[in-house]
N, C-alpha and C positions, 0 to 999 in steps of 0.2 A: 504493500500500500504506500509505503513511505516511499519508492521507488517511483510509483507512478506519480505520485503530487511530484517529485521533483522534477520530471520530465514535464511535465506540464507548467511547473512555474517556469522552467529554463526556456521550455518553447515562448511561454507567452512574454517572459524579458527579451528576446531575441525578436520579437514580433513591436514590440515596445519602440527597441532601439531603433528597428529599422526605419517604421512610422514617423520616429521622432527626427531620425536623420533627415529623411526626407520633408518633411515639414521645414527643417533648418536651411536645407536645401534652396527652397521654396522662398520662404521667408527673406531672406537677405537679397532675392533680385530681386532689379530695378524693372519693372514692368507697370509701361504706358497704356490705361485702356484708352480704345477709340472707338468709342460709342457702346453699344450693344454686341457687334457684330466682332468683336477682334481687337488687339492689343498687340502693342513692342516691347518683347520681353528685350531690355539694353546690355543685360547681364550674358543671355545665349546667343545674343546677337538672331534674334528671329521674330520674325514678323508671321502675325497668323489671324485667320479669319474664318468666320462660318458663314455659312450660306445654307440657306433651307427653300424645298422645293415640293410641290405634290404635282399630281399625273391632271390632266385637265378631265373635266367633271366625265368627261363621254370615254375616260380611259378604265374609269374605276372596276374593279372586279376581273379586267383582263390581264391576258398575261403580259402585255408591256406596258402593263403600269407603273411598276416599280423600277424599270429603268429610264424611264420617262420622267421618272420622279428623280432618279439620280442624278440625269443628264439637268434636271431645272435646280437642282440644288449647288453642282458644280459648277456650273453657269453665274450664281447668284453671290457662292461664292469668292469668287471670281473678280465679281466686277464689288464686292466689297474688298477686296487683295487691294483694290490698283486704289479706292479712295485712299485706303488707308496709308498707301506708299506714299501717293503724293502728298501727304503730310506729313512725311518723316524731315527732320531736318539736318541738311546739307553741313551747315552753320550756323553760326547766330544771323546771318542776314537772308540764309536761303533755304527753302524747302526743295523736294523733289518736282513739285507742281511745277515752281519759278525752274526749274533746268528743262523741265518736259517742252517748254513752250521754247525752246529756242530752237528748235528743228525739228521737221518732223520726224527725221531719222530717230533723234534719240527718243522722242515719243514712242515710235513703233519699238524701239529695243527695249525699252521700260516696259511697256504691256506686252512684247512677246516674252518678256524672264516670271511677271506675272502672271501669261497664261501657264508657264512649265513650271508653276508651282507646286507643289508636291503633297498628293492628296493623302493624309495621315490619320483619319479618321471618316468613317461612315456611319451611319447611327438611322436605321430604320423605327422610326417611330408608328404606334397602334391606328393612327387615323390615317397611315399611308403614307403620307411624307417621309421626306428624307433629311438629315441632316449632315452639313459633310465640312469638313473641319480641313483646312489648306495651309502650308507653311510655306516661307519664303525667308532663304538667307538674307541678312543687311552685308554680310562679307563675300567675295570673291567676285563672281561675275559681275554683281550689282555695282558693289563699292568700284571695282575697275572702270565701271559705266559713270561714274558720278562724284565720286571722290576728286576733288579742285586739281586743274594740272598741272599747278605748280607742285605738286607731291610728285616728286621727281625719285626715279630709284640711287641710292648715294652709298657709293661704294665705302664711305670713311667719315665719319662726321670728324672734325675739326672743331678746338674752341673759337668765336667767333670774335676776331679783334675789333674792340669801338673803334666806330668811325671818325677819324680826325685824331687816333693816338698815333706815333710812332713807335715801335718796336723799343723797349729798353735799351740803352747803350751799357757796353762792358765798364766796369767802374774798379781805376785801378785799387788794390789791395793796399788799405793803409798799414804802415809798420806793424810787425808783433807786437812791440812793448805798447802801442796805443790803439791799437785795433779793437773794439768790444763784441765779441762774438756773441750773437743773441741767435739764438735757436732759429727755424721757422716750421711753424707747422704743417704735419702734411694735410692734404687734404683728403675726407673721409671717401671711401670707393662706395658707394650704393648701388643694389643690385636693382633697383627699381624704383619708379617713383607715385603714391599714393599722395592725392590732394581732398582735403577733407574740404566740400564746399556742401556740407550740411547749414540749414539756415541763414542763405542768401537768396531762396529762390532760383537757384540752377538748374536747367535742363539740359538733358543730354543729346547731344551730338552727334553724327558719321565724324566731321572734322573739327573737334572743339579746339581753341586756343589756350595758353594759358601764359597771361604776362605780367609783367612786374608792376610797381605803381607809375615809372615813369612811363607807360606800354610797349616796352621792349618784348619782345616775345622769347619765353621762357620754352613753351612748347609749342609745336604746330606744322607747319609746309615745312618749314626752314629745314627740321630735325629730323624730320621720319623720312623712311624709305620705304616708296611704295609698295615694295614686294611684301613687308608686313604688313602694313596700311592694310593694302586688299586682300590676306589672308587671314587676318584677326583681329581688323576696326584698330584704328587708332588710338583707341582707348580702352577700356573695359570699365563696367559700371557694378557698381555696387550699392546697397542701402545700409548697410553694418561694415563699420571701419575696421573692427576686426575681422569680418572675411576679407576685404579690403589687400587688407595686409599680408593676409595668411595664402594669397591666392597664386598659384603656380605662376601666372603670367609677369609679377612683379621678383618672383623666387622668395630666395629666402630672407633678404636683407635691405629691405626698400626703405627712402628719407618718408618720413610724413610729413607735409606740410598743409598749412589754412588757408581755405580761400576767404579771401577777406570781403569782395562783391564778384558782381557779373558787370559785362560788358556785351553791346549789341542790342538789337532789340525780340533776338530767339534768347537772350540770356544763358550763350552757350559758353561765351568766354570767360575763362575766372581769372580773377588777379588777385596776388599774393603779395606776399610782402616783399620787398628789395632784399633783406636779409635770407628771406627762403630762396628767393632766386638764386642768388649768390653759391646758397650750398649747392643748388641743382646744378649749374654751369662751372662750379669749382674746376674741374678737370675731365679730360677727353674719358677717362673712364667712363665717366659718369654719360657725360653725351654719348658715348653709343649703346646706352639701355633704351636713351629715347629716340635712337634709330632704332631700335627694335622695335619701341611701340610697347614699354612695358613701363606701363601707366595705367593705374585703376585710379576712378575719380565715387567717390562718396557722395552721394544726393538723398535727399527727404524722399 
């Protein structure tokens, strides 16, 4: 007896854990609804939609009703995909709608990646409808389609000399006996970089910015290389600072820093302090985490 209670409490903590995992899972992404019909999870980088359909009155009872009902729900799905796209935003000044309109080309390429979205769910409901649930990546083909062109692929970041300095000059070596040797510190190597811009009102971006007070840009086009850009967004989003942190894309040893407001009018750019800057661009170390693109940003 005492054998079976414990098989049974150990299944049902194991059943606990998992639940809870996934709920934790769950919890800490960033996911935008849009409307009824579908939402941008920013954390999986996916965009997804339902659409529902039933067979027209004179189909009911026969046998192509129910794929009559499939085909009206895919359909419906469908063209709720493409409102939702066009409201995803580019940047703080641009949505997908604002890039669709500048040729038709890229229109037809935007609604042919949403028609080859990818049907993830079917749901036959008792009054005959259908209900059919569509996913669509924000990274790879999309983001290559849309993502600004100055996001250039960059073989090597470089730290970025102010403009108007001239390079140090060598300065000769005063005497031993009156020389004062003062240390200097090295600068810290960070494996990634985390920006807590909880409670400014921040929303998330394909290509968010991110700059100092005087608006130097800390992160953005300058830094990244496209080939991560398009293969894993520019950024990664988070709602818990400690997933944030803890998240494979930033590794093990990322700076935190605070965004202090937003800039633009999508409120995508955040600005931080001069002082935070400063550690982000201390050394080329550091700039080529943000040619990787390994940056998570923290939002309400």
């Amino acid at each position: 007896m005492n054998v079976k209670r414990l098989f049974v409490v150990t299944v049902a903590l194991q059943l606990m854990v998992f639940a809870t995992g996934g709920w934790a899972q769950e919890w800490h992404n960033l996911v935008e609804q849009a409307g009824v019909n579908g939402s941008v999870n920013w954390t999986s980088g996916i965009i997804q939609a339902v659409g529902t359909g039933a067979p027209p009155e004179e189909a009911y009872g026969k046998p192509n009703a129910r794929p009559m009902a499939l085909r009206a729900a895919q359909l419906d799905a469908y063209r709720n995909l493409l409102e939702i796209v066009k409201g995803v935003r580019i940047n703080s000044e641009t949505l997908v709608e604002d890039f669709m309109v500048k040729t038709d080309v890229i229109k037809s390429q935007v609604e042919g990646m949403v028609k080859g979205a990818q049907v993830v769910k079917k749901e036959y409901l008792s009054d005959g409808s259908v209900e059919v649930t569509v996913h669509m990546s924000l990274n790879g083909g999309f983001a290559q389609l849309v993502l600004p062109a100055e996001i250039q692929q960059v073989e090597k970041v470089r730290p970025i000399q102010e403009v108007g300095k001239t390079p140090p000059q060598p300065v000769e070596p005063l005497a031993p006996e009156t020389q004062d040797v003062v240390p200097t510190p090295e600068a810290v190597i960070y494996t990634g970089l985390v920006v807590d811009a909880r409670g400014i009102e921040a929303r998330p971006a394909m290509s968010p910015k991110i700059v100092d007070e005087t608006g130097r840009e800390v992160y953005g086009s300058a830094y990244v290389s496209r080939e991560f850009a398009v293969q894993q967004g520019m950024t990664g989003y988070a709602k818990d600072l400690t997933a944030a942190q803890q998240n494979t894309r930033v590794t093990n040893d990322p700076l935190t820093i605070k965004g202090l407001k937003t800039e633009g009018p999508g409120k995508s750019d955040i600005v931080v302090s001069d002082a935070d800057a400063g550690k982000v661009l201390s050394s080329s170390e550091n700039l080529s985490f943000l040619q990787k693109c390994r940056v998570m940003i923290v939002l309400d």
